[in-house]
C-alpha positions in Angstrom: -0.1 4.4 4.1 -2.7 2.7 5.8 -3.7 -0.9 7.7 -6.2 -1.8 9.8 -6.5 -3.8 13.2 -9.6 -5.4 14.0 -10.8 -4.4 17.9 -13.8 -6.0 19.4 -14.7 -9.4 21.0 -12.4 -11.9 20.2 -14.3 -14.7 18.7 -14.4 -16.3 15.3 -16.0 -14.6 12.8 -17.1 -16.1 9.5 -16.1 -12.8 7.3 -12.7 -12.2 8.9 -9.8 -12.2 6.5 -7.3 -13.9 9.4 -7.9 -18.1 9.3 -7.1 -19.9 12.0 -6.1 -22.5 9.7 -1.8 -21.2 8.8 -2.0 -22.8 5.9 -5.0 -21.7 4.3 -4.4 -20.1 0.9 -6.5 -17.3 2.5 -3.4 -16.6 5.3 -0.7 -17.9 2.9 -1.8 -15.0 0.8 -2.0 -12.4 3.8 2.1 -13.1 4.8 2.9 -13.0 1.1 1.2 -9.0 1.1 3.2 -8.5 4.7 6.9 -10.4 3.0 6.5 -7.9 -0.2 6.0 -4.9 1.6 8.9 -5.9 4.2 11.0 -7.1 1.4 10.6 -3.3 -0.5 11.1 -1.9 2.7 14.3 -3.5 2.9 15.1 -3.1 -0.7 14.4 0.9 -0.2 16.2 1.5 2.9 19.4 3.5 3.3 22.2 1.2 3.9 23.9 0.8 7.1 26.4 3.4 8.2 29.6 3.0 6.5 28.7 0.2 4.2 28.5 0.1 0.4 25.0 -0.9 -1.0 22.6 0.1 -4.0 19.4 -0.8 -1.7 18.0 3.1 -1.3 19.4 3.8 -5.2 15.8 1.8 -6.3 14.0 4.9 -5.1 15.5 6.8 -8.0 16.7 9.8 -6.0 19.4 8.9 -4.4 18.3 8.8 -0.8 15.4 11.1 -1.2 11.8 11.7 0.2 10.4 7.9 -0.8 6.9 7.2 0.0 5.0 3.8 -1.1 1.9 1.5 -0.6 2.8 -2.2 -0.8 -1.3 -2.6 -0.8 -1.6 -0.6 -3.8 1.5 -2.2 -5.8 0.5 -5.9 -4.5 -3.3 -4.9 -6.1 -2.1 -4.2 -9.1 0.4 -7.7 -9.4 -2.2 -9.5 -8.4 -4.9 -8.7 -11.3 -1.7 -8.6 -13.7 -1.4 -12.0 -12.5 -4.9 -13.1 -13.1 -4.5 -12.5 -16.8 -1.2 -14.4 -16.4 -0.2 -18.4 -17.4 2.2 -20.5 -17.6 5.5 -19.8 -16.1 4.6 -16.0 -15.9 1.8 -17.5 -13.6 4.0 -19.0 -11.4 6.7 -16.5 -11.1 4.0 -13.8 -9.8 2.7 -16.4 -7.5 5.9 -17.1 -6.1 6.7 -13.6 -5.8 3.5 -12.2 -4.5 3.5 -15.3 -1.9 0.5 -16.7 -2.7 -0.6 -20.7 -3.4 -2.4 -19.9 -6.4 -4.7 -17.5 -8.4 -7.9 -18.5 -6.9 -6.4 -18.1 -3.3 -4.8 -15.0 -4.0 -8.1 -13.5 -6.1 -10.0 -15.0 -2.6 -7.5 -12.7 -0.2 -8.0 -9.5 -2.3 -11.2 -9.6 -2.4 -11.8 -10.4 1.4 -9.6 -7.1 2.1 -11.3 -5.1 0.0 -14.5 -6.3 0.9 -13.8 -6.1 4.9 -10.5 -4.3 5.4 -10.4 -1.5 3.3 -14.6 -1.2 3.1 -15.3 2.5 3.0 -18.1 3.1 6.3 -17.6 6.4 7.0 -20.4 7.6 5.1 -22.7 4.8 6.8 -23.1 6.4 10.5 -20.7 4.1 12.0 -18.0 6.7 12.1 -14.4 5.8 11.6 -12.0 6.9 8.5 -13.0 7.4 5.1 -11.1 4.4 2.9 -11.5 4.1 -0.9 -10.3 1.2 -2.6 -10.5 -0.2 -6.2 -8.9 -1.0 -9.7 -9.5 0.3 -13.7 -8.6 -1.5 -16.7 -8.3 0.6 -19.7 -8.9 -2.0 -23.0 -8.2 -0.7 -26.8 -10.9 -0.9 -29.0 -8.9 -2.9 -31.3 -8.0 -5.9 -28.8 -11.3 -7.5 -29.0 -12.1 -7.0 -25.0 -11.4 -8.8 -22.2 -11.8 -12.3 -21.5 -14.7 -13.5 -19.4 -12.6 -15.3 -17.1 -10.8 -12.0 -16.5 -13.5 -9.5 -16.4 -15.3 -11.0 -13.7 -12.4 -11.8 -11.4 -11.2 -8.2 -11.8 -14.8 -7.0 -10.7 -15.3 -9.4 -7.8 -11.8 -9.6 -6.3 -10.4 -6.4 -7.6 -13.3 -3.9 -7.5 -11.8 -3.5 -11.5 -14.2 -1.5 -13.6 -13.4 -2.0 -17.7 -13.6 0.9 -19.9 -13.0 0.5 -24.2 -10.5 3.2 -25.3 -8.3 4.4 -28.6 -5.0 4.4 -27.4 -4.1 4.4 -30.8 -6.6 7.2 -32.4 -7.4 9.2 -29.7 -4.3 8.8 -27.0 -5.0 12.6 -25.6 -8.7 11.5 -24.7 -7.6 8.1 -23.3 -5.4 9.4 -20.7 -7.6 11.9 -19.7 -10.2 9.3 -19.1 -7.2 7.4 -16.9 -6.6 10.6 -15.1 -9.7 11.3 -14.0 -10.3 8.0 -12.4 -7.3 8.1 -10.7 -8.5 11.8 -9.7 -11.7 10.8 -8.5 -10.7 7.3 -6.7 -8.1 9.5 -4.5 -10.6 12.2 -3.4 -8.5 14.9 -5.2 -5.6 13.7 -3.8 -3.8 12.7 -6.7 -4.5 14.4 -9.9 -2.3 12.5 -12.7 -0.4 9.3 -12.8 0.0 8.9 -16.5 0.4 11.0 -19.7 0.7 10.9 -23.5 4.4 10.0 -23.5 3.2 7.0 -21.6 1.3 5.2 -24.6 1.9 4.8 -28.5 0.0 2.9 -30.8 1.6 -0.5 -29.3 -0.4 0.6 -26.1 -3.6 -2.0 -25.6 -4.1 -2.4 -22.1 -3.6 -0.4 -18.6 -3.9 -1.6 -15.0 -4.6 0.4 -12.4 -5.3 0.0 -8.5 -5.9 3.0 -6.3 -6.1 3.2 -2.5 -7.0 6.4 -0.4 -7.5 6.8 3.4 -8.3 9.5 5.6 -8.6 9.5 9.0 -8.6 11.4 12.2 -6.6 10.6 15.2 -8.1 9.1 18.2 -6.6 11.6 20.4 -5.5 14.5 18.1 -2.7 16.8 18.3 -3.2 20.5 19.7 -1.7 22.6 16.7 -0.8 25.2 19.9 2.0 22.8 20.5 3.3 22.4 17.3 6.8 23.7 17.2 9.8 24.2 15.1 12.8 21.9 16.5 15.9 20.1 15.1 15.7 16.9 13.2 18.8 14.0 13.3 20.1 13.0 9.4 21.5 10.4 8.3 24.5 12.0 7.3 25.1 13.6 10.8 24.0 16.8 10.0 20.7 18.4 11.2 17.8 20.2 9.7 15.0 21.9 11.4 11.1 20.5 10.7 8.0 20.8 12.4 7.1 19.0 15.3 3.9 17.9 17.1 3.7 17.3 20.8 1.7 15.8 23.1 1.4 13.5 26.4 -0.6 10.7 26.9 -1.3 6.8 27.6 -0.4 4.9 24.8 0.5 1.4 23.2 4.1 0.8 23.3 6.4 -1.9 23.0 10.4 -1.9 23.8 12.0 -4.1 21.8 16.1 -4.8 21.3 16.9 -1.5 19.9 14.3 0.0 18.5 10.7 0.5 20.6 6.9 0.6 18.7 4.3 3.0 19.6 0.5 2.7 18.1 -1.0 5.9 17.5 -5.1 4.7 16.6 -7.0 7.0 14.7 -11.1 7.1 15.3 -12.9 3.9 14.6 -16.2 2.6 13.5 -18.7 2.6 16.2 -18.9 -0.6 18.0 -21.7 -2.8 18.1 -22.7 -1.9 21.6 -23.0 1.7 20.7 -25.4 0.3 17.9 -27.4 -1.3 20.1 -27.8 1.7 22.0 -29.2 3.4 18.9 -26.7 5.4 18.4 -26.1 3.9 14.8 -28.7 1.5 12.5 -27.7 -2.0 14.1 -27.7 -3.9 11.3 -24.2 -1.9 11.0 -22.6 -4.4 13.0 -23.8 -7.3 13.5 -20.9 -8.3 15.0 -18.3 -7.0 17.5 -15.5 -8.9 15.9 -16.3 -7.2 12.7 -15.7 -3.8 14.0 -12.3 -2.4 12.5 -9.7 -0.3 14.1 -6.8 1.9 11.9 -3.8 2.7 14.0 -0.2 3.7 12.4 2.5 2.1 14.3 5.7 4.1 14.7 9.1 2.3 15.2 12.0 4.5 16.5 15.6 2.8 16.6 17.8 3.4 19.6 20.6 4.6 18.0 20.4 7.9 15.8 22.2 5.8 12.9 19.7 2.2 13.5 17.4 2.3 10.9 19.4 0.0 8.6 19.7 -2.3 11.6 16.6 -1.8 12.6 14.6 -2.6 9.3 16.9 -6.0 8.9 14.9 -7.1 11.9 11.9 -6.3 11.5 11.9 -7.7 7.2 13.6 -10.7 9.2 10.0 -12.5 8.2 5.9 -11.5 8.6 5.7 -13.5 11.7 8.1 -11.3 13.2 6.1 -8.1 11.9 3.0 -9.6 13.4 4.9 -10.3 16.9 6.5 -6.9 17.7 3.4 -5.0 17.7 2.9 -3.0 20.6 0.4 -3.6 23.5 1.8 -2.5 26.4 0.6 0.7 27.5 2.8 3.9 28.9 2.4 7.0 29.3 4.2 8.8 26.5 6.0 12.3 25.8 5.7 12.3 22.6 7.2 14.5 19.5 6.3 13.7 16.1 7.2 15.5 13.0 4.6 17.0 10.9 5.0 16.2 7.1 3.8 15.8 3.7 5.3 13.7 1.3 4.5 13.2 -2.4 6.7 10.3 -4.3 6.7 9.4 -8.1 8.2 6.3 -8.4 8.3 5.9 -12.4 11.2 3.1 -12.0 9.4 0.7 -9.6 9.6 -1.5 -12.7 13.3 -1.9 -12.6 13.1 -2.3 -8.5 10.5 -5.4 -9.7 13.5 -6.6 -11.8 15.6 -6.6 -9.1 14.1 -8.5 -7.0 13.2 -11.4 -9.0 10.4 -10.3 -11.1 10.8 -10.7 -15.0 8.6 -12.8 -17.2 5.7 -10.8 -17.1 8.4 -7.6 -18.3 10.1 -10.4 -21.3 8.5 -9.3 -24.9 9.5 -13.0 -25.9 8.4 -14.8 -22.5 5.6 -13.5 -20.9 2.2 -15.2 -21.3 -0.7 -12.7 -20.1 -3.2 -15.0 -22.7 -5.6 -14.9 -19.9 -6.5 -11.0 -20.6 -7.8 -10.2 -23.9 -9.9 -12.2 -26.3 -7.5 -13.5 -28.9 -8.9 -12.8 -32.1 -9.4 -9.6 -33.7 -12.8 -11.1 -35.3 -11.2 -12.2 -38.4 -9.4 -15.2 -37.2 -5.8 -13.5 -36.9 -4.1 -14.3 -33.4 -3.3 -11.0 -31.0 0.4 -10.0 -31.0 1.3 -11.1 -27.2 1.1 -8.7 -24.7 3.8 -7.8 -22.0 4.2 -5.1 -19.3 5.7 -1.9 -20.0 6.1 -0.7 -17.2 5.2 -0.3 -13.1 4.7 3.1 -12.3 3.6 3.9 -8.6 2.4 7.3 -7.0 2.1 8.0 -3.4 0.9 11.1 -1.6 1.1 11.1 2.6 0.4 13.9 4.8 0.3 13.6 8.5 -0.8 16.6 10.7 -2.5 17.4 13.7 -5.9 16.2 13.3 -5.2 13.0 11.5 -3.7 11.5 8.2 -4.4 11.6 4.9 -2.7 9.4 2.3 -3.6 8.0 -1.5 -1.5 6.0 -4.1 -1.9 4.8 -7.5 -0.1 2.0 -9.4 -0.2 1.3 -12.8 0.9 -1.0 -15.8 0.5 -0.6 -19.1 0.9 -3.4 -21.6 1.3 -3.3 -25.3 2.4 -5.8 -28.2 6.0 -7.0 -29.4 7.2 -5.8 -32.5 9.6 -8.3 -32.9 7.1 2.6 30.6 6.9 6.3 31.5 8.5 6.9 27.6 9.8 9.7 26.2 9.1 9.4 22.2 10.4 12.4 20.5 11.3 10.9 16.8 14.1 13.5 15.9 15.8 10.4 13.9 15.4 8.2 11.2 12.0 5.8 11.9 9.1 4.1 10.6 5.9 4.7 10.8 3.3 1.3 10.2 -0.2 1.6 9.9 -2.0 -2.2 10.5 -4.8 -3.8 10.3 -4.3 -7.9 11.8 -4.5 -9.3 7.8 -3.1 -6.3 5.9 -0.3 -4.6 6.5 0.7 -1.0 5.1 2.3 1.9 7.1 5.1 4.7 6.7 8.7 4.4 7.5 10.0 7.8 8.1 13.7 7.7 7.1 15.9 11.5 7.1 18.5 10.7 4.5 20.1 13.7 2.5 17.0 16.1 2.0 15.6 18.6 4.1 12.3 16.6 4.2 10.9 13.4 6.0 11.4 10.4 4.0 8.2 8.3 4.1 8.2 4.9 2.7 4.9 3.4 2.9 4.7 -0.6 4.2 
């Protein structure tokens, strides 16, 4: 999916999301988002060649198309987790990598508020970006708490709506589904039917991210053409592929090299100041934001295991392999359109260490809902059902365009000159300097590009 990286005069700047200070709860947060989109990177990607591993089974297709937005999934943890005490607390701090609640509620809401800010309707140009969360509550629970409702507002842009998930399931999930519908831009219609509720249901999560954007330099669709893609398995398909030549970023690294593709960006400050845009736009330079996906192409034809074992080796690592160096490049990308439905991300969760907040007899999500009905009878406890995740990428000649949706519902217990022609497995990164998403374009056993959003 999509990052940012902030362009402009390199001073400090009293809204950026990046502290100087490393261990701020504010940066502690940022390299907890970068470890858990690395680490499901790594827990998604095919194994290396000739080795025995279950990593790529978590996708659910057995080395299919995957495509994911650790920005949309770390979202949707991270309101969970404000909702969350006790021991269920500290296991989705520790696994989101964040100090505490108040630091990690501070980080998501400095993204959303400067990173993934829509503008593009403002004058000052750049990609259109739509960010923001929806709580669905049952009429029966009571509502949510005070504590909860406002930090899901402030730091999660999370509207609450009442709903009958018990009477009127059919009209609740419509409701759901048109949020999701209209916080994508079309992009994605559905995320959640009837089969998904009962009358246990009281509560769903949601986040949803979308970004579209146009590339700085775009392709010439006149040089699209048809050419012969490198699998996994050693055998080859043929794809659409989109060419062009030109300066760009690029940095060769020990087998594998990066390349930054930008996309069009907001309207600098000087430009405002020209009156090209309302200056009060930008007010200042170092505010101005800059989208570019990152691709990463291994050496070898079989390197993408090896390759994504370096580059999940830790978030300071991620941050320091970014290119800057700039070549002239020949370069060959395939043109795709990927559309996952990952309705096991809950079990990949598991797996990696996340459990209480899944446990009918140990989590403690207290912190959401009021706990009386209004007659003085405590609320059955609430756990999560479930972490469903939806992501839609397609990349083309003019730009990209990408949405996801994650969602949990709860309910009660019963009881140099460069030639870069990506014809092989690689990854794709788009980056902003505090938030860190991108695609990782892996050919496995299907005849299509397999795009796993970072």
């Amino acid at each position: 999916m999509a990052g940012t990286r902030s362009t402009g005069v390199k001073r400090k700047s009293r809204n950026h999301v990046q502290q100087d200070d490393s261990s701020s709860p504010t940066t502690a947060a940022r390299d907890g988002q970068t470890a858990l989109a690395l680490r499901i990177a790594k827990h998604l990607a095919p194994p290396p060649p000739c080795a025995t591993s279950d990593r790529s089974a978590a996708a659910g297709d057995g080395g299919g198309n995957v495509a994911f937005s650790p920005v949309s999934v770390h979202a949707a943890l991270a309101l969970a987790a404000a909702g969350a005490r006790g021991a269920t607390l500290a296991q989705l701090l520790n696994f989101l990598g964040a100090p505490s609640a108040e630091g990690l509620a501070d980080f998501c809401r400095r993204v959303a508020d400067l990173v993934l800010a829509d503008r593009s309707g403002s004058g000052a140009g750049g990609p259109r970006v739509l960010f923001g969360g929806g709580i669905w509550v049952d009429a029966s629970r009571g509502g949510l708490t005070d504590t909860f409702r406002d930090v899901a507002a402030e730091s999660y842009k999370a509207d609450a709506r009442t709903v009958s998930f018990t009477k009127e399931p059919e009209e609740a999930v419509k409701m759901i589904n048109e949020w999701v519908k209209k916080a994508t831009d079309s992009l994605i219609d559905s995320v959640i039917s009837v089969d998904d509720v009962d009358a246990a249901t009281d509560l769903v999560l949601a986040n949803a991210v979308y970004f579209k954007g146009e590339w700085m330099d775009p392709f010439q669709p006149t040089s699209t053409s048809t050419g012969t893609f490198n699998l996994l398995s050693g055998q080859q398909a043929e794809g659409k592929f989109m060419s062009k030549f030109e300066m760009l970023k690029v940095a060769c690294m020990d087998r594998f090299k990066v390349l930054e593709l930008p996309y069009k960006s907001f309207r600098s400050y000087s430009d405002t100041a020209k009156g090209e845009v309302n200056a009060s736009v930008w007010p200042d330079a170092s505010e101005v934001t800059q989208y570019s996906m990152f691709l990463f192409l291994p050496d070898a034809r079989d390197g993408i295991a090896t390759m994504v074992d370096m580059i999940t080796a830790s978030p300071a690592f991620m941050y320091s392999i970014l290119a800057e160096m700039k070549e002239y490049v020949d370069l060959k990308l395939p043109k795709f359109k990927i559309t996952f439905n990952w309705a096991t991300l809950k079990d990949t969760l598991c797996q990696m260490g996340l459990t209480l907040p899944f446990s009918p007899e140990a989590a403690n999500l207290q912190g959401l809902c009021q706990g009386d009905e209004g007659d003085g009878v405590p609320l059955q406890p609430l756990f999560l059902t479930k972490v469903a995740h939806m992501a839609v990428v397609n990349v083309h000649e003019k730009g990209t365009e990408a949405a996801a949706v994650t969602f949990l519902p709860l309910r009660w217990w019963l009881s140099r000159t460069c030639c870069g022609v990506y014809r092989r497995p690689s990854i794709q990164f788009l980056h902003h300097g505090e938030a860190v998403r991108g695609d990782c374009v892996c050919r496995a056993r299907s005849r299509s590009n397999k795009v796993i959003n970072i």
